[in-house]
Structure formats: C-alpha cells, structure tokens
C-alpha beads as a LAMMPS data file, in Angstrom:
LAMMPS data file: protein, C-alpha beads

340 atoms
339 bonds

1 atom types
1 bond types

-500.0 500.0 xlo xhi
-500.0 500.0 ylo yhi
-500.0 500.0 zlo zhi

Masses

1 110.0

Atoms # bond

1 1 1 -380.077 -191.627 -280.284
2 1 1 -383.930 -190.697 -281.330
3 1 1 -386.174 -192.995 -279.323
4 1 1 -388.467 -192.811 -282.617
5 1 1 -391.362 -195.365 -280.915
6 1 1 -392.148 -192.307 -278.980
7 1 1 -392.310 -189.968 -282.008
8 1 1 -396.044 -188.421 -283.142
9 1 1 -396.814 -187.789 -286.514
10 1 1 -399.309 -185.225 -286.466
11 1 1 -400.878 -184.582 -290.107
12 1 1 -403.259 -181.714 -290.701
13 1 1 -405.058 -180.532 -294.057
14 1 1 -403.630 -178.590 -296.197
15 1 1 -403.270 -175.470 -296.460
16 1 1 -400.440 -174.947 -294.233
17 1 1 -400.249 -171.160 -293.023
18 1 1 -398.451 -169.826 -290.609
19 1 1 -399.257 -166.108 -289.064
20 1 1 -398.770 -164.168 -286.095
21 1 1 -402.092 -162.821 -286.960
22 1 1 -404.744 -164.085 -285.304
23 1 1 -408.586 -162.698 -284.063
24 1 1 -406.800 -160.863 -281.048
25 1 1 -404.589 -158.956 -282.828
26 1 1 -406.956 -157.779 -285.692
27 1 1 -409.290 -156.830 -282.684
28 1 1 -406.761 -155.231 -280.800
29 1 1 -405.449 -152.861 -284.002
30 1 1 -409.640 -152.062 -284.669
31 1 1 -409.726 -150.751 -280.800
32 1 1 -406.175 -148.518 -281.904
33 1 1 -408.432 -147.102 -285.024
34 1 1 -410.996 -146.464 -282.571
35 1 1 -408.905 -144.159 -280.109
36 1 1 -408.478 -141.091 -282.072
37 1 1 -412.388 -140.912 -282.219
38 1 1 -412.694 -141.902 -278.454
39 1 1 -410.672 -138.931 -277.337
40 1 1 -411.942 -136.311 -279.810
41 1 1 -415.190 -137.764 -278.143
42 1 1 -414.253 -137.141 -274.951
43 1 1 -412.547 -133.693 -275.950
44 1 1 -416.146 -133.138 -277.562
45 1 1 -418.526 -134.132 -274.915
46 1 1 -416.519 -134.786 -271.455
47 1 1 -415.132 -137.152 -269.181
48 1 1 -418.714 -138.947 -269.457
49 1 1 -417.775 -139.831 -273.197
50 1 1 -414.773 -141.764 -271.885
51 1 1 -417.373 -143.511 -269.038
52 1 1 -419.870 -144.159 -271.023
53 1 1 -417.823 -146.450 -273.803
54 1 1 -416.047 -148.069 -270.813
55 1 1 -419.163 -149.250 -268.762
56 1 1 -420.111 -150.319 -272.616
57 1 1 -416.909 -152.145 -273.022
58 1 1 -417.430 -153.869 -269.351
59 1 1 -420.767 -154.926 -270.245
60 1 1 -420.385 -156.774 -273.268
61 1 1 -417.339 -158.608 -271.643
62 1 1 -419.396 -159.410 -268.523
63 1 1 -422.757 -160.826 -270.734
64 1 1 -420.186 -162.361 -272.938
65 1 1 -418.225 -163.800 -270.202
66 1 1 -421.663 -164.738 -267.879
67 1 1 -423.690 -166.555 -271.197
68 1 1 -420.452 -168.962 -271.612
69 1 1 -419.812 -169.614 -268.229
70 1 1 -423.739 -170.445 -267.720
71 1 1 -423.655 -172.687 -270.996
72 1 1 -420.521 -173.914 -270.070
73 1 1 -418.497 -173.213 -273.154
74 1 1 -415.123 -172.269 -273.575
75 1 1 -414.862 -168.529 -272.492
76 1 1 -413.624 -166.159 -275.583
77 1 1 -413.572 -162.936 -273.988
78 1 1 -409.427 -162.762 -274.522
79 1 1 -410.663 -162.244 -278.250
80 1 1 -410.862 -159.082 -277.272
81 1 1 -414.349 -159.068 -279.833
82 1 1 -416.319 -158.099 -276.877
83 1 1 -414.304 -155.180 -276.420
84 1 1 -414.232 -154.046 -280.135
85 1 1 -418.669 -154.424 -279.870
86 1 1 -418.430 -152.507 -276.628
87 1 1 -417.342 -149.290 -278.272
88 1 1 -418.798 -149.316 -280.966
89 1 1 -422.138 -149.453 -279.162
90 1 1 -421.389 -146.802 -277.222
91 1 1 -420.324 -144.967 -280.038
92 1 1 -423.412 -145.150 -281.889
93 1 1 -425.379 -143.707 -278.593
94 1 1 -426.239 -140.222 -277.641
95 1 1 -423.563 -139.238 -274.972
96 1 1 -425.977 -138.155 -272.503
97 1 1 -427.233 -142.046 -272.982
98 1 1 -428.151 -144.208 -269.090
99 1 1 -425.636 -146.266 -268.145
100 1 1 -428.565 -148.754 -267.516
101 1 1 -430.023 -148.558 -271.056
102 1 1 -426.322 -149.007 -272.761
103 1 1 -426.225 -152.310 -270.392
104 1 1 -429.029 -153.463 -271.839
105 1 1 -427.944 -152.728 -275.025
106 1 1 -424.870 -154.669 -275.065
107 1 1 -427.001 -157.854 -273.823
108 1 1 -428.709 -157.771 -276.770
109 1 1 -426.018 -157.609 -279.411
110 1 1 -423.503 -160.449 -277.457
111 1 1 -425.861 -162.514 -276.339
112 1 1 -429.078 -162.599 -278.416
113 1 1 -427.318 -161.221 -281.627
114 1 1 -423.853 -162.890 -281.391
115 1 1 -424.069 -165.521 -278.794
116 1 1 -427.026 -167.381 -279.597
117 1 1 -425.544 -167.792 -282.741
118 1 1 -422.649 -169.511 -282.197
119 1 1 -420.458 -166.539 -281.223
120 1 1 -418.026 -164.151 -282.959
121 1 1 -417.834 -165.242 -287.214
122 1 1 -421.501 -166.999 -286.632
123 1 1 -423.927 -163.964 -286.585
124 1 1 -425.604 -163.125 -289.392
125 1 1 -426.071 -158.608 -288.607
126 1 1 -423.439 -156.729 -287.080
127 1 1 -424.350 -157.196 -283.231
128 1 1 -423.753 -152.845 -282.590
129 1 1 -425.945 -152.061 -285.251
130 1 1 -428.317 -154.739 -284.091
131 1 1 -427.791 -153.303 -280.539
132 1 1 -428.384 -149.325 -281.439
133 1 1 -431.401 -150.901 -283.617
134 1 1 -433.204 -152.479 -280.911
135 1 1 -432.321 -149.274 -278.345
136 1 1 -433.266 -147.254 -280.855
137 1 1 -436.933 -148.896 -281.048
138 1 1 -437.022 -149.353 -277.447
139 1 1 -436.540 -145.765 -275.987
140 1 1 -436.719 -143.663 -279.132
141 1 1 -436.507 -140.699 -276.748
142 1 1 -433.676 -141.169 -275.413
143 1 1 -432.248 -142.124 -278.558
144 1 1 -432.615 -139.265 -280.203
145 1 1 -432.002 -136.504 -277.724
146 1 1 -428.658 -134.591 -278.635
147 1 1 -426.076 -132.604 -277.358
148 1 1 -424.228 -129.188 -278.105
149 1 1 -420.888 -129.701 -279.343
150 1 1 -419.226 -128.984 -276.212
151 1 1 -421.259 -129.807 -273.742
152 1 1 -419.245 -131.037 -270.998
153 1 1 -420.398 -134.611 -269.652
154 1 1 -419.520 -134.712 -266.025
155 1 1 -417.193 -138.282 -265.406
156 1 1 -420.287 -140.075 -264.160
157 1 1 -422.504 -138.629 -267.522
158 1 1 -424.764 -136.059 -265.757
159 1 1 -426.457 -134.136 -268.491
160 1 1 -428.059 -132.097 -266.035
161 1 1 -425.851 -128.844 -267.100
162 1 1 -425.931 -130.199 -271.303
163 1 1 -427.723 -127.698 -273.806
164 1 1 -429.567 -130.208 -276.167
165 1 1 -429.288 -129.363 -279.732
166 1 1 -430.482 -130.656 -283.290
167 1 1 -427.600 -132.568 -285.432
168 1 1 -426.876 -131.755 -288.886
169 1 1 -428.655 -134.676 -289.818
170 1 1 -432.171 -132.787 -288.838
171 1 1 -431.620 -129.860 -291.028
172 1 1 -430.211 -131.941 -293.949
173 1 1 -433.384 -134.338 -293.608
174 1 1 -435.389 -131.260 -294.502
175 1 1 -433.272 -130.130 -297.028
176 1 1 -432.382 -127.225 -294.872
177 1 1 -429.048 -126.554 -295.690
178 1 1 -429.074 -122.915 -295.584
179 1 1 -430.623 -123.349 -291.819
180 1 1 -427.753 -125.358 -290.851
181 1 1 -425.242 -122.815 -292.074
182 1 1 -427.465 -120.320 -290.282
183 1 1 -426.918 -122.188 -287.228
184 1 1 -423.125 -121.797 -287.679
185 1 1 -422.104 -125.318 -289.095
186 1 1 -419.575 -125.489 -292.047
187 1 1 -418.074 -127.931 -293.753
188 1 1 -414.973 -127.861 -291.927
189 1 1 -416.801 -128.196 -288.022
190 1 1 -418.586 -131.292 -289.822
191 1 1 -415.149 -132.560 -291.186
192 1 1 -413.473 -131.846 -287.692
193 1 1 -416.252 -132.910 -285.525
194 1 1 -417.259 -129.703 -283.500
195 1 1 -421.125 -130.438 -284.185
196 1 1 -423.901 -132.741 -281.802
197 1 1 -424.647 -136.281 -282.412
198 1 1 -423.474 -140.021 -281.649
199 1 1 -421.028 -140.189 -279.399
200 1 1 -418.373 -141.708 -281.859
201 1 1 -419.420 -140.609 -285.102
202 1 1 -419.020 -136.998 -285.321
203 1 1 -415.538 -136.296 -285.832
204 1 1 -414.687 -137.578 -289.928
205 1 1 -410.976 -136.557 -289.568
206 1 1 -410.172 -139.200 -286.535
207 1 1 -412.573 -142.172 -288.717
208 1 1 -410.608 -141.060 -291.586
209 1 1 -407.397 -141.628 -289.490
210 1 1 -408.578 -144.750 -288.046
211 1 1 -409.798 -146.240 -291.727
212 1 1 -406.373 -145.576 -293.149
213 1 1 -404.832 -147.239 -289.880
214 1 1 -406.754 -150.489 -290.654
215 1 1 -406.147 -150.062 -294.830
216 1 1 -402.216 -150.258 -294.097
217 1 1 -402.231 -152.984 -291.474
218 1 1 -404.198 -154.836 -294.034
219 1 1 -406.714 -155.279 -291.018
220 1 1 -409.779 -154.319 -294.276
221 1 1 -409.672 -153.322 -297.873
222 1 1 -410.379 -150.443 -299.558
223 1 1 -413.475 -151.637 -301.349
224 1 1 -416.200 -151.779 -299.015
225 1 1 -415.792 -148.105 -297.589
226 1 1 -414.590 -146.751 -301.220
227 1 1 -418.178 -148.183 -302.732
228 1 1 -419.779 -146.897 -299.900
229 1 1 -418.431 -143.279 -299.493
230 1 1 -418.726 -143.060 -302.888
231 1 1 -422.280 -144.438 -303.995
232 1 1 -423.516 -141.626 -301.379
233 1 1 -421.429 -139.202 -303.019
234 1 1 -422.079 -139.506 -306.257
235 1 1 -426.257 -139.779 -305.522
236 1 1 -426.384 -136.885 -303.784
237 1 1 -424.114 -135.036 -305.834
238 1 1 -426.805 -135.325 -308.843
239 1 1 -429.841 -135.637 -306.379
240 1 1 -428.914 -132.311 -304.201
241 1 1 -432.306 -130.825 -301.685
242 1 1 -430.484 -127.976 -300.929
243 1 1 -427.653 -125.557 -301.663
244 1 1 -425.389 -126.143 -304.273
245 1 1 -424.427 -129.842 -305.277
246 1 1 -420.711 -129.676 -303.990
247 1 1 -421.934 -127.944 -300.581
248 1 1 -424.680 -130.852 -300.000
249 1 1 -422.419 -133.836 -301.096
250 1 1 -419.521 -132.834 -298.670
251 1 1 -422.183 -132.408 -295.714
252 1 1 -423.917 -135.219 -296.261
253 1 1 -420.551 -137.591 -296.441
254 1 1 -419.358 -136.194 -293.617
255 1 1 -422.547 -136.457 -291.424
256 1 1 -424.347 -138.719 -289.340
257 1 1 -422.544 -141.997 -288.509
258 1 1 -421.571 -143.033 -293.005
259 1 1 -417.435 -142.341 -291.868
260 1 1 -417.972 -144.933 -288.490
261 1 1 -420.001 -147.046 -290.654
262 1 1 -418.101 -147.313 -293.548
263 1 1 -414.622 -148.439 -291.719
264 1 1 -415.873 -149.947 -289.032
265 1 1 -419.428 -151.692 -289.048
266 1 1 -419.877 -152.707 -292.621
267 1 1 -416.305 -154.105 -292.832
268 1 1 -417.347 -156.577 -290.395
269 1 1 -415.304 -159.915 -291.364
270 1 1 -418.658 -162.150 -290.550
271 1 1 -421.072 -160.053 -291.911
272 1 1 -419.845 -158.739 -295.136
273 1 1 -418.713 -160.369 -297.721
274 1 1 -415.007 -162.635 -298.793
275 1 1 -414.439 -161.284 -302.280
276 1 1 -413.217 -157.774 -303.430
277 1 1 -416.477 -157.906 -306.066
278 1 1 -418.540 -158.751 -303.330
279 1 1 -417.225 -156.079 -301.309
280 1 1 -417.794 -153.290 -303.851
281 1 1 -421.493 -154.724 -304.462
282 1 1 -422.075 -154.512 -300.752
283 1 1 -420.430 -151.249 -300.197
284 1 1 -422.853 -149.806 -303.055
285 1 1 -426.021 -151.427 -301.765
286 1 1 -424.771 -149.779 -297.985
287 1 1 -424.736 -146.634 -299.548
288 1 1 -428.103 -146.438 -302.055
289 1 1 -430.003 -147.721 -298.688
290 1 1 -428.472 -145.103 -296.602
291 1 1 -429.561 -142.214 -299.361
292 1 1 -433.043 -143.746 -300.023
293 1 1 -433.771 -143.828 -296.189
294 1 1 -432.280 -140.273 -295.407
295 1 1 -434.051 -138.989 -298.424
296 1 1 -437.693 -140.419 -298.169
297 1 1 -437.194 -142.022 -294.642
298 1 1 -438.830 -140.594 -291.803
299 1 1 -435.637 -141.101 -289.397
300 1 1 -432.778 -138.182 -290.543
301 1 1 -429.966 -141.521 -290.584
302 1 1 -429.775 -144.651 -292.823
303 1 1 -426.383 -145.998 -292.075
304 1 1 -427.839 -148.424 -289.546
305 1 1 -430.652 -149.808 -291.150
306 1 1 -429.105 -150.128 -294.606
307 1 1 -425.681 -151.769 -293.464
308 1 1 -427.897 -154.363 -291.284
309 1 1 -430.134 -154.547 -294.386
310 1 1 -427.134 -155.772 -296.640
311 1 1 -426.361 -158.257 -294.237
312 1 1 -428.684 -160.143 -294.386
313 1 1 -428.121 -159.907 -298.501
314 1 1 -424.206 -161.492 -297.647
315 1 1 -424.563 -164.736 -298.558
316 1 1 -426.673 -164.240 -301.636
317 1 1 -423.918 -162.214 -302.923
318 1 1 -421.054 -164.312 -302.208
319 1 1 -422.901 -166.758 -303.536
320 1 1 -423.136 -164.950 -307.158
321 1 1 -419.997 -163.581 -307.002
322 1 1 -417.529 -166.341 -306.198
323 1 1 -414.405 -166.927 -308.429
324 1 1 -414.088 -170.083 -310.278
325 1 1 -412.590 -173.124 -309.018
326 1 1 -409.043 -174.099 -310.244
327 1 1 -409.172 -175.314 -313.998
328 1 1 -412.950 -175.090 -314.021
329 1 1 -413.956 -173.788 -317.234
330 1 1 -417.164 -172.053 -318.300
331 1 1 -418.718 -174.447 -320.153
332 1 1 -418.051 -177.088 -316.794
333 1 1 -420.158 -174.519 -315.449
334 1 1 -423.176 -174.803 -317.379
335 1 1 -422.518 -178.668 -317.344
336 1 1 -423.114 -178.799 -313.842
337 1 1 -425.999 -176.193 -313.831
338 1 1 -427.703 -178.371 -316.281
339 1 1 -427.133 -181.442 -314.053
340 1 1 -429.013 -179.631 -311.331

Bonds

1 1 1 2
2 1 2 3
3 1 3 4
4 1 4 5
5 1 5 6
6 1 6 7
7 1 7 8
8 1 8 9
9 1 9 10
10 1 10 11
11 1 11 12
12 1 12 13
13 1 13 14
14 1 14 15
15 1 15 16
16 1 16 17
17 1 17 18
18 1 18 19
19 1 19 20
20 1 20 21
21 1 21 22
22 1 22 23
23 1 23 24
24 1 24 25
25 1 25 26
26 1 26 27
27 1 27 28
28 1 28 29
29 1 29 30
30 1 30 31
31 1 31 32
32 1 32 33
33 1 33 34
34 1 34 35
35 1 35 36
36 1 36 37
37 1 37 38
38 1 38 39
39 1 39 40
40 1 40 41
41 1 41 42
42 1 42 43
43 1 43 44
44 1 44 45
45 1 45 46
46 1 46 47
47 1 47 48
48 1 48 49
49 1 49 50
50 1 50 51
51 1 51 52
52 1 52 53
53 1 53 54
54 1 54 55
55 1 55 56
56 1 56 57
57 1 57 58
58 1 58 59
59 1 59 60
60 1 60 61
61 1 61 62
62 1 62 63
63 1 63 64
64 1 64 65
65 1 65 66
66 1 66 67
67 1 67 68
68 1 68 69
69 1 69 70
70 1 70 71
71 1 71 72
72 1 72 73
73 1 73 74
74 1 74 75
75 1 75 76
76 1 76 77
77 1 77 78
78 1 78 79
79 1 79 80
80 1 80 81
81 1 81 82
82 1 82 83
83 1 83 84
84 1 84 85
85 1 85 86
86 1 86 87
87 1 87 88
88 1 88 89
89 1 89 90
90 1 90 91
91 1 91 92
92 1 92 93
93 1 93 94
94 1 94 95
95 1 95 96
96 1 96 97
97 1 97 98
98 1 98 99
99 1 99 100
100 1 100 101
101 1 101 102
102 1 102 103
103 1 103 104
104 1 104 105
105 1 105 106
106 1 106 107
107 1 107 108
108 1 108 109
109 1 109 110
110 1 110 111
111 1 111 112
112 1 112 113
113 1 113 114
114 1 114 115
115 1 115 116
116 1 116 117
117 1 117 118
118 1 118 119
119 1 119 120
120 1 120 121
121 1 121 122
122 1 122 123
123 1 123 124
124 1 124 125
125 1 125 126
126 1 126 127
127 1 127 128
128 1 128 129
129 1 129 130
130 1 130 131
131 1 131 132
132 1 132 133
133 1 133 134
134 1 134 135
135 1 135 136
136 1 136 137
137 1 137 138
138 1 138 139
139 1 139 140
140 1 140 141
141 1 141 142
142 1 142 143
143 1 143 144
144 1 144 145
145 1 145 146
146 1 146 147
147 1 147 148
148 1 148 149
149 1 149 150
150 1 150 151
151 1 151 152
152 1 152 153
153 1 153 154
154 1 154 155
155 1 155 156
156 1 156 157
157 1 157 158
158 1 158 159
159 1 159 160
160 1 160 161
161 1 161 162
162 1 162 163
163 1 163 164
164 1 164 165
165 1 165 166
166 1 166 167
167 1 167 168
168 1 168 169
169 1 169 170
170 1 170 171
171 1 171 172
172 1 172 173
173 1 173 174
174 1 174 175
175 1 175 176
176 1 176 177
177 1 177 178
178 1 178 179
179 1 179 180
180 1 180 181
181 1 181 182
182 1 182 183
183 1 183 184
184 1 184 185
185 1 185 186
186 1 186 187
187 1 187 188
188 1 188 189
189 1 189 190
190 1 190 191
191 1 191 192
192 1 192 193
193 1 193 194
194 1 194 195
195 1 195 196
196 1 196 197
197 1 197 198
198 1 198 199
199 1 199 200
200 1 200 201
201 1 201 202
202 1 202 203
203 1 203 204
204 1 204 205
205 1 205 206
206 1 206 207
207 1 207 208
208 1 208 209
209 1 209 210
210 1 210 211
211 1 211 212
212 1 212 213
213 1 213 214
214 1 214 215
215 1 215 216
216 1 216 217
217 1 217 218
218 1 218 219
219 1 219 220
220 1 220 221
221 1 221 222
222 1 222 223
223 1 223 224
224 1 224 225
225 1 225 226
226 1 226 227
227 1 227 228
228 1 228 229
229 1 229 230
230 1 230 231
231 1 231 232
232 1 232 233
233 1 233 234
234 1 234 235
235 1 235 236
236 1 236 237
237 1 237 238
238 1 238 239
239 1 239 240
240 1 240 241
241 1 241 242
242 1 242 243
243 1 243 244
244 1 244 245
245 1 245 246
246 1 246 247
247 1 247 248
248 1 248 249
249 1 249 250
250 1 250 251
251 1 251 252
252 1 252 253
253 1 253 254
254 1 254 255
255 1 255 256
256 1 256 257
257 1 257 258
258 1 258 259
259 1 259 260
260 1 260 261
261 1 261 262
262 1 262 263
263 1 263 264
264 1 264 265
265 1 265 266
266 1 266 267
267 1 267 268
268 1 268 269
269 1 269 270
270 1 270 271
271 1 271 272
272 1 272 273
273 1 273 274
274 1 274 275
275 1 275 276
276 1 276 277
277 1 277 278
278 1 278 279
279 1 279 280
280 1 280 281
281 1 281 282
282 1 282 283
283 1 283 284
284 1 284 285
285 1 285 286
286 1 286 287
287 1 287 288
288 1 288 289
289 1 289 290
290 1 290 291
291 1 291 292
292 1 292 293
293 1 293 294
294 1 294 295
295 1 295 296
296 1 296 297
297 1 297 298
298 1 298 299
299 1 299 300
300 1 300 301
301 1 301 302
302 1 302 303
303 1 303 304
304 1 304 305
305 1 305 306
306 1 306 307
307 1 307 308
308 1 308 309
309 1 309 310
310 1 310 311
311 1 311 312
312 1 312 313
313 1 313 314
314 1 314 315
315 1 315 316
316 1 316 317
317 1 317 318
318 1 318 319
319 1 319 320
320 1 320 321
321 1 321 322
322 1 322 323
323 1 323 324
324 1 324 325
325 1 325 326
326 1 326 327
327 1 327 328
328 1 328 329
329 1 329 330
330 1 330 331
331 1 331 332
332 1 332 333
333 1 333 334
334 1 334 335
335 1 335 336
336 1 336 337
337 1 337 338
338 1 338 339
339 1 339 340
C-alpha cells in the first residue's frame, strides 16, 4: 500500500512547460552555426585562426569560472555561454590579434560586462561587442591592422610572414568602389569570403549557413536579421557613393562584420528585444546606425557601435511595443493611463 504520510506535494506557478530545451542546448546549436565560419576562417587565415578563437574560448571560461569561484557563486560555465562569447570575440578580432590582448578582452566582456551584472540574461550590451569596443579603443593599432586573404597564420599566430592589406570596408568608406574592383575584389570573393578583415566575419556564405541553421532550430527569428539586412539594403540602394546602386548595395551587405552581426550579436536573447515588433524596430534601428556611421563616421564599420547603441534602446522599446494583456481593452488602457 502507498505510505501517503510520506508523500510531498510540490506546487509550482503556473505555467507548466516542459522542454528539453534549455540555455545549454541553444548555446551549444549557436557554437554549430559558428563552425562553418570557424573553418572557412581557418582555411582563410591558418592554423592561428583556429588558436586564436580557442585561447578566446579558454579565457572567457577561465574569468568566468575564476570571478564565481572568488565570489563564491554557483559556477555556470556548463552553460556553455562562455564558450558562445569566446568566439565571437575572437571573431570580431584581426587574426594576427596577441593572444595577450584577446585575454584581456574576454575579461572585460564576462566579467565587467556580463558578470558584474548578474551574469548571462542580466547584461544590458552584448558582452563581444562590448569586448571588441573597449579593444578597439584600447590598442586601435592593433585593431585595425589587416591581413591578405590568405595569409597563412602559423598554429601559434606568427604574423611575421602575413602581407597586411586594406579591407573592403576602407575603399567603400571612401566611396571607392571602382578602387576596390581595381584591387581585384568582386562581389562573389566578398560573398565567399576570399577578402582581409575580422577573423569571423568575412565569409557571408558560412553566416548565411549558420543564420538559416539557427532560423530552423527555432534557436532566433527571422525578424531581427531580415530588418537589419534589409534597412542597409534598401539605404544604400537609394543613397549609393559609388558605382552603380545594385553593385554598392551587394558590397556593402556583404562586407564588414553586418552578416556576423545580424545572426549572431544582435539576436542576443538578453539584449534585444521579446516581441516580433520589437524585433523588426530593433533590427531597423541596427541597420540606419550602421549606414549613418559607415557613411559620415570616421571608422569604415558601424555594426558594433550601432547594435550596442540599440541596446541600450531595448527596454524602451519593449516597453512601447508590448501586446495587450488578456481581455484588456483599449479604452482600459487609457483608464489606467489617466489614473497615472
């Protein structure tokens, strides 16, 4: 018989869900998306690609691991979310970039970005961006010293042997388009990859592949890189410096880090917003910042500053943009507007 003095009712709020899915595994299939683009990288650059993203990958577990462990707070690094902010640091970086510098920048997006916070779904910016940012500030030099498109990174990174190069990014700053055909870069090398720049951001066909990867496990929507991709499309479609309009659309979507940023930085579940609306207003304000700071900006990129930009604009939109509750009707609304 039940001995039922020695049953526990447990009660919990609704709602009820239950889901194999859980921060590991949406983690885990964003590192999957990110593979294509690590070995084109590496296919691009050299062994010292592959190095590069893992000492990135091993520092933000070990600051991650070391602030909890000094704080003495339950250790989250089996999120894998240290992993995920590992590679995409490194794949915002030059490939030629220390190992010492990329160290530093992974201590400041987990701890002083994400940590100090309250850790992972508490930060307000997107700790890579915030990372690249602050690298970017700090050693400028560094930071903006490229690479030829196959330039072979020895295992341990030497550049000693690299030939540095401008990105497409320089030419298209200056409206040089014809100059960066004359320098023999086509739409299709920019669409493949085969051109200098960040170390995960040059090839669109493997972000492309990765995107659709996280589209179909549901991992993101569609709305956020759509809006995005698109509001830079459209502007410089009618806005063109150079060429024709088709020529400097395609180059300018498929340069610079827009693809990376558009899949992977401003879908960002804590720093983007929880509505589709929201998502398409966020994805448009990404992508008007991004053309207003490669157009009149005097840095060649935008994708950074204007995705960290809109996140700080997140809550004021999903604040605007929230759906009604339940059987709340309009004029509700206005009743309790008026009462405040």
């Amino acid at each position: 018989m039940t001995d039922y003095k020695n049953l526990k009712l447990i009660a919990t709020s609704s709602p009820h869900i239950r889901s194999a899915e859980n921060t590991k595994s949406i983690m885990l299939d964003v590192i999957i998306a990110m593979i294509p683009a690590l070995a084109f990288a590496v296919y691009n650059f050299g062994w010292g690609a592959l190095t590069l993203t893992a000492i990135s990958v091993i520092g933000c577990i070990f600051w991650e691991w070391a602030y909890r462990k000094v704080l003495k707070k339950p250790q989250s690094i089996g999120d894998l979310s240290a992993v995920v902010t590992g590679m995409l640091i490194a794949f915002v970086c030059p490939p030629p970039t220390p190992y010492w510098m990329i160290l530093i920048g992974d201590f400041f997006s987990i701890v002083v970005v994400k940590q100090l916070f309250g850790g992972i779904g508490k930060n307000f910016i997107n700790p890579a961006l915030a990372g690249r940012a602050f690298l970017l500030g700090s050693y400028a030099s560094v930071m903006t010293t490229w690479i030829a498109p196959g330039s072979k990174l020895g295992i341990f990174g030497s550049a000693a042997d690299a030939v540095t190069a401008a990105t497409p990014m320089k030419y298209l700053h200056g409206g040089d388009l014809e100059g960066l055909k004359a320098a023999g870069v086509s739409i299709n090398d920019m669409f493949v990859g085969t051109i200098g720049g960040s170390l995960g951001e040059v090839s669109a066909l493997m972000l492309l592949l990765g995107g659709v990867y996280l589209i179909i496990r549901k991992v993101i929507t569609w709305h956020t890189p759509v809006a995005y991709i698109g509001t830079v499309a459209v502007l410089t479609y009618l806005f063109p410096k150079g060429g024709s309009a088709m020529e400097w659309m395609l180059y300018n979507i498929l340069g610079g880090g827009l693809m990376l940023g558009a899949f992977f930085m401003a879908t960002d579940y804590a720093t983007s917003p929880v509505t589709h609306k929201g998502q398409l207003i966020f994805g448009i304000g990404c992508g008007l910042f991004t053309v207003f700071i490669r157009y009149f900006g005097s840095y060649n990129e935008g994708v950074c500053y204007s995705i960290m930009v809109m996140n700080l604009l997140v809550a004021l939109i999903d604040k605007n943009v929230k759906p009604a509750r339940f059987g709340v009707v309009k004029s509700d609304k206005k009743k309790e507007a008026a009462a405040k």
